[in-house]
C-alpha positions as CSV (number, residue, x, y, z in Angstrom):
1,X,-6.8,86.2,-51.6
2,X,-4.4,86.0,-54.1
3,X,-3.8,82.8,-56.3
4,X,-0.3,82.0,-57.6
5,X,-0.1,78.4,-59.9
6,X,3.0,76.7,-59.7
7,X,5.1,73.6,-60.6
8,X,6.6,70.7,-57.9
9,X,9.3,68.8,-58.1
10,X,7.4,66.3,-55.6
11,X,4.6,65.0,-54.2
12,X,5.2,62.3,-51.9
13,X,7.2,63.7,-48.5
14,X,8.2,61.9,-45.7
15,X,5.5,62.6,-42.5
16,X,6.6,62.6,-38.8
17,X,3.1,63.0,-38.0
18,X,1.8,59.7,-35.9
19,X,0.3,57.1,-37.9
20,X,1.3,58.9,-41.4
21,X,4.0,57.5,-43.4
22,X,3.6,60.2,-45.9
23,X,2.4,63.9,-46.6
24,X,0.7,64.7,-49.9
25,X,-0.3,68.9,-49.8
26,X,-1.9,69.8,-53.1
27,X,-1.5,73.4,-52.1
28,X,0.7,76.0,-50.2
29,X,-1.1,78.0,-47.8
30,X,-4.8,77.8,-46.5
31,X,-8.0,80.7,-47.5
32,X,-9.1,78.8,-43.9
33,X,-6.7,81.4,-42.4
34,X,-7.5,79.4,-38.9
35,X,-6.0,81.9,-36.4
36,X,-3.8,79.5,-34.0
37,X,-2.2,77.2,-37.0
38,X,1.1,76.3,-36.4
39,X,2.0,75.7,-40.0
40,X,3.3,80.0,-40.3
41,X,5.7,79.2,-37.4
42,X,7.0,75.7,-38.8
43,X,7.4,77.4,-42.4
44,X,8.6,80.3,-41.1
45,X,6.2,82.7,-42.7
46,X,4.2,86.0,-41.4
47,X,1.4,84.8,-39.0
48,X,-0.4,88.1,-40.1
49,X,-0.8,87.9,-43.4
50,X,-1.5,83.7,-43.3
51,X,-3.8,82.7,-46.2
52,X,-4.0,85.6,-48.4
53,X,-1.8,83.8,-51.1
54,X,-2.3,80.2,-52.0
55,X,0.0,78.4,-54.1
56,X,-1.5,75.8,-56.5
57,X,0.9,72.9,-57.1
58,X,-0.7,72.4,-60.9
59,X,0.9,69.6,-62.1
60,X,0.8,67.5,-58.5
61,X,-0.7,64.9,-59.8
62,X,1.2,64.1,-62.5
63,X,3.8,64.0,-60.2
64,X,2.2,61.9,-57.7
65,X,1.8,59.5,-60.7
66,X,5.2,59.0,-61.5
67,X,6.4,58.9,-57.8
68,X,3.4,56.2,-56.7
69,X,4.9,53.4,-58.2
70,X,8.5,54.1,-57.4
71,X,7.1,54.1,-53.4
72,X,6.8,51.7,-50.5
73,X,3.6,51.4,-49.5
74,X,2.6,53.7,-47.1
75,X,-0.5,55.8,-44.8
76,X,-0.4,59.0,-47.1
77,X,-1.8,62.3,-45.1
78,X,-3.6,64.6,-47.1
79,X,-3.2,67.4,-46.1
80,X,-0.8,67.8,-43.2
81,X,0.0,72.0,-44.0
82,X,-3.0,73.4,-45.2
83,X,-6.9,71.9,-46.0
84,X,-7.1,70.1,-49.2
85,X,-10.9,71.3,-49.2
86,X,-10.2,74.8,-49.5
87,X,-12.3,76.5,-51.9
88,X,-9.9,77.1,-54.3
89,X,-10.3,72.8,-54.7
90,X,-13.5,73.8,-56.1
91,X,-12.2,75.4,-59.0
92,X,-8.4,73.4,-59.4
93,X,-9.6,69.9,-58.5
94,X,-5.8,69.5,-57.5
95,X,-6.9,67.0,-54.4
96,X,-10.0,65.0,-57.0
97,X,-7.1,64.7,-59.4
98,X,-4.6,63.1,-56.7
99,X,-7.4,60.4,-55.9
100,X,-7.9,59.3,-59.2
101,X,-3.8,58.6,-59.2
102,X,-4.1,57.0,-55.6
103,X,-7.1,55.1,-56.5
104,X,-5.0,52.5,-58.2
105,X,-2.9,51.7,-56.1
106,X,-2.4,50.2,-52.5
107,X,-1.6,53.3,-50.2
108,X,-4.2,53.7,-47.5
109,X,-5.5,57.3,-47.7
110,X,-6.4,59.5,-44.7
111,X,-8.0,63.1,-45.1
112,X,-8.3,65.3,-43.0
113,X,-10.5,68.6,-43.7
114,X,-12.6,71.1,-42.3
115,X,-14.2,71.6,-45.5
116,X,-17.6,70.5,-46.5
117,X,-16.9,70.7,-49.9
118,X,-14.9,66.5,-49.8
119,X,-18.7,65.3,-50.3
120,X,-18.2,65.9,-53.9
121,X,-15.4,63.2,-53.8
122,X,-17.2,60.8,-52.1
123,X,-17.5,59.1,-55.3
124,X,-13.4,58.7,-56.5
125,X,-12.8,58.6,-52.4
126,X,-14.2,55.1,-52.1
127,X,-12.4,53.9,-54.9
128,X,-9.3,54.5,-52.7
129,X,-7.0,51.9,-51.2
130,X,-8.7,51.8,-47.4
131,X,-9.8,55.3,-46.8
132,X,-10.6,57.5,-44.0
133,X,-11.9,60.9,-43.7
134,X,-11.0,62.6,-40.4
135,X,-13.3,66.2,-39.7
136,X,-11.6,68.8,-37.6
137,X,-14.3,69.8,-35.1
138,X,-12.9,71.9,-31.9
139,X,-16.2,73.0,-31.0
140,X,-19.5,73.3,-30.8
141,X,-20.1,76.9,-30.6
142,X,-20.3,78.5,-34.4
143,X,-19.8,82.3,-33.3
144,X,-16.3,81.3,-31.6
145,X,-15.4,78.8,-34.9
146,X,-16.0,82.0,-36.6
147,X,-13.4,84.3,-34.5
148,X,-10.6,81.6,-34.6
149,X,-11.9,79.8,-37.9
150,X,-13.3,82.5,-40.5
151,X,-13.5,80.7,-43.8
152,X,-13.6,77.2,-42.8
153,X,-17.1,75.6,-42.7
154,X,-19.5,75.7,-40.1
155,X,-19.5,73.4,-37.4
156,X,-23.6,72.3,-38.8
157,X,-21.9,71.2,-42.2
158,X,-18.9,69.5,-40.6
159,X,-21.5,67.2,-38.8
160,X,-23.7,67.2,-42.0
161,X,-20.5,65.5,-43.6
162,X,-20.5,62.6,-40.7
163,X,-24.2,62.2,-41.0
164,X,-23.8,61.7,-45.5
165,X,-21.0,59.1,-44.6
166,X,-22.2,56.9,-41.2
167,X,-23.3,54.4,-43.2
168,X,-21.1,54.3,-45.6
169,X,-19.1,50.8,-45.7
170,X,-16.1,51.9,-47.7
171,X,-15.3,54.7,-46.3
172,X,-13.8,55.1,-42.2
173,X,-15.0,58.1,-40.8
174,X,-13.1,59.9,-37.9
175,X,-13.1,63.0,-36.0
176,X,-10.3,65.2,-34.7
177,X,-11.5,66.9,-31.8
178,X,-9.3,69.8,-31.9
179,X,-7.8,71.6,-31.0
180,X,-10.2,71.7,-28.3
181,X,-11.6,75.1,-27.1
182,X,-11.2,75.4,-23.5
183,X,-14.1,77.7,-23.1
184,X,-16.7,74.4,-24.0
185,X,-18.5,73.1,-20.9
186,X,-18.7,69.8,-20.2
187,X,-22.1,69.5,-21.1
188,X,-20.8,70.8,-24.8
189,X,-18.4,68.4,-25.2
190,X,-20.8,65.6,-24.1
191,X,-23.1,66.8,-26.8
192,X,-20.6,66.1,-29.1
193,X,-19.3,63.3,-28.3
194,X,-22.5,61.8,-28.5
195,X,-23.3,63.7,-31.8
196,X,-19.6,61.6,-32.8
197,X,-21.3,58.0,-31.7
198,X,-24.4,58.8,-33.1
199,X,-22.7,59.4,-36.3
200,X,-20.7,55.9,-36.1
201,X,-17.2,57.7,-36.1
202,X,-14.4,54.5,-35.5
203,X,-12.2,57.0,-33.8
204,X,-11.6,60.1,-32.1
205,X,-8.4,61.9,-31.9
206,X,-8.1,64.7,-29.4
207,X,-5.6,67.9,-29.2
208,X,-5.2,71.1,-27.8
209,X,-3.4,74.3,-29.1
210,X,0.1,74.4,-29.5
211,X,1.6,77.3,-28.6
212,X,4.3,78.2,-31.3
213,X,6.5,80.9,-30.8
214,X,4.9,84.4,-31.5
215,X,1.1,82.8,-31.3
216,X,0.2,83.7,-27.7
217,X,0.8,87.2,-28.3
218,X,-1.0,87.0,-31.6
219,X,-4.2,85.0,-30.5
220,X,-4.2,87.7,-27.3
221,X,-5.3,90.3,-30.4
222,X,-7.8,88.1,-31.5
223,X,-9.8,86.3,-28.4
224,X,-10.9,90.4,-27.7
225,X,-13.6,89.8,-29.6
226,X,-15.5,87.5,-27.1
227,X,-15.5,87.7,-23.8
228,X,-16.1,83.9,-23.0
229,X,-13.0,82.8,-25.8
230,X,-10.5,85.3,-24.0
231,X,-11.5,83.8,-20.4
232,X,-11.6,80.2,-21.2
233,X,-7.7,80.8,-23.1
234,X,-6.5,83.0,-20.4
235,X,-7.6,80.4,-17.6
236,X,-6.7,77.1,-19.4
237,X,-3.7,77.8,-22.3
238,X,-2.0,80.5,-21.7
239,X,-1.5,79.3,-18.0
240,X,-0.1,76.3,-16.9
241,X,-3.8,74.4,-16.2
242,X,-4.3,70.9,-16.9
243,X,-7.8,71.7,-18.0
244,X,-6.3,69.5,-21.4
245,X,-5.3,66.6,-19.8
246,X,-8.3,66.4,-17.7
247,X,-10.2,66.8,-19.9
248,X,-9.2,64.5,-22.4
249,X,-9.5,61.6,-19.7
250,X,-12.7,63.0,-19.3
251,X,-13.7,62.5,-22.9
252,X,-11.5,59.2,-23.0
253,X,-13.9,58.0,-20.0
254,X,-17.3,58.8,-21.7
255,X,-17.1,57.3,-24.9
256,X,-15.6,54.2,-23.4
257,X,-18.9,54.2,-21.2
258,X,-21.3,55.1,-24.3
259,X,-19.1,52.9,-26.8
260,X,-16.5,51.3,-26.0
261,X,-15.3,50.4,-29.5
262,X,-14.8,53.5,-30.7
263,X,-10.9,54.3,-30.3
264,X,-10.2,57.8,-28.3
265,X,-6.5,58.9,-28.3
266,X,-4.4,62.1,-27.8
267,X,-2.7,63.3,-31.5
268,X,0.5,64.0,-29.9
């Protein structure tokens, strides 16, 4: 991985993203190197060679200071094109830095990460304007989050983060379930849904993989390394099943029976 530090000009951006009025990325690029991100396909960058230089936008949150008061109040996304948990965070603090700006003002925060590493901000987190963490789980299974997620953390600390925060007033805690691996039983997903409601999540956002141009192809390379991964994606992505919508009526159904106020919606 190589590290590059640069300058912005911003550090607000407009989101189309549902629910998010806008994006705040504290870096370019993501060491998560998740195999079947869109974000090389909507920045028009080499899928291949995804996450071996990050950009760190060093004076972010002196930006962000300047801009937050000049702002309508908005739902700020952080991050919506890379994982503002990454471990370069743990040496840059570009994200801590942003929620000490954010903290004093009225602009409703909601993270989303894959990283275990936002329990060291629990602290400035809180302080925040109604925040939310959302963890990216697509999974259960830590040998396939290791083929299609290699430097992200494990699926054990990713429900480690839920557990620190379920009882946690000041902080909502969400889950995006996705995208979802269509090689999980159902008896997997029901494990973690109820993993989810045991945990006290408010909501539950589900997706699937979007197939950008190029990615098929690409992922094909990848899902040779387990048997069970190549299957599931041959049966239920790369065709035209409606394992996804199923599915998530399936899921929709369940935690409605289990707990009915916990909100369960499709991202897209």
């Amino acid at each position: 991985m190589k590290i590059k530090e640069i300058t912005s000009k911003t550090a607000l951006s407009p989101s189309k993203l549902p629910g998010l009025d806008y994006a705040l990325n504290p870096y370019s690029g993501c060491f998560h190197q998740c195999k079947y991100c869109y974000v090389p396909t909507v920045l028009h960058l080499p899928r291949a060679t995804w996450g071996e230089i990050i950009f760190v936008k060093r004076n972010l949150p002196l930006v962000l200071a300047k801009e937050l008061p000049r702002k309508k109040p908005g739902i700020i996304g952080i991050s919506t094109v890379t994982d503002p948990y990454q471990v370069i965070e743990k040496k840059y603090k570009i994200t801590r830095y942003c929620l000490e700006q954010l903290k004093k003002y009225e602009f409703p925060i909601q993270i989303q990460t894959k990283s275990d590493l936002i329990l060291r901000d629990i602290d400035v987190i809180k302080q925040c304007f109604q925040p939310e963490i959302m963890i990216s789980i697509g999974t259960i299974n830590d040998d396939h989050r290791k083929i299609l997620e290699p430097h992200a953390s494990s699926i054990t600390k990713r429900i480690q983060i839920l557990d620190e925060l379920k009882n946690n007033q000041q902080i909502k805690t969400s889950v995006f379930l996705g995208p979802l691996y269509p090689n999980m039983t159902g008896n997997d997903i029901k494990t973690l849904l109820d993993i989810f409601i045991e945990k006290k999540v408010t909501r539950i956002m589900i997706d699937t993989f979007h197939l950008k141009p190029g990615l098929q192809s690409y992922l094909r390379l990848i899902l040779k390394k387990d048997k069970s991964l190549d299957q599931g994606f041959k049966k239920h992505v790369f065709s035209s099943s409606q394992w996804y919508e199923k599915t998530a009526n399936k899921i929709k159904e369940y935690v409605s029976k289990k707990q009915g106020n916990i909100s369960v919606i499709n991202a897209f």
